[in-house]
C-alpha positions, 0 to 999 in steps of 0.5 A: 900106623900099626905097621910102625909098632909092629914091624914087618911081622903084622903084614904076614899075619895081615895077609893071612887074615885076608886069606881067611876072610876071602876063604870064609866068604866062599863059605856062606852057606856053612851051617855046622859049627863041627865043620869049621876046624876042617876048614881052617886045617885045609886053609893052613895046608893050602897055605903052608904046603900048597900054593906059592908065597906071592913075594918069594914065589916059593912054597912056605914049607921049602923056605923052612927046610922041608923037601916038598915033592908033591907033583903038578897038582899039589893037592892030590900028591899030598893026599897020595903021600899022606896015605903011603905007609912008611 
């Protein structure tokens, strides 16, 4: 059992090689090798600034300190903050 050798950190990254692989099955079609680090930044930002964490309910980035104010449709406010200018 390799939960047993390695402790509760193995079932987080179990759960996002799952996200991967569900993601990268909607992919099938990818022919250009160029766009796969696009896809991976898309897939972590889904993962850390979009969607809720199943257990906690709540966004990775909150659980670590940040202030996330992204609106209902999370997607498009961080596009919007993204190109504000400071």
């Amino acid at each position: 059992n390799n939960v047993s050798k390695t402790g509760k950190h193995n079932v987080r990254i179990e759960t996002v090689f799952s996200k991967i692989k569900d993601r990268v099955d909607d992919f099938r079609g990818l022919k250009a090798l160029w766009s796969a680090p696009i896809l991976m930044q898309g897939i972590i930002i889904q993962h850390n600034w979009i969607e809720a964490h199943t257990t906690t309910g709540r966004i990775p980035a909150e659980l670590a300190g940040m202030k996330v104010e992204a609106g209902e449709n999370r997607w498009l406010g961080m596009i919007r903050k993204s190109s504000m200018t400071l």
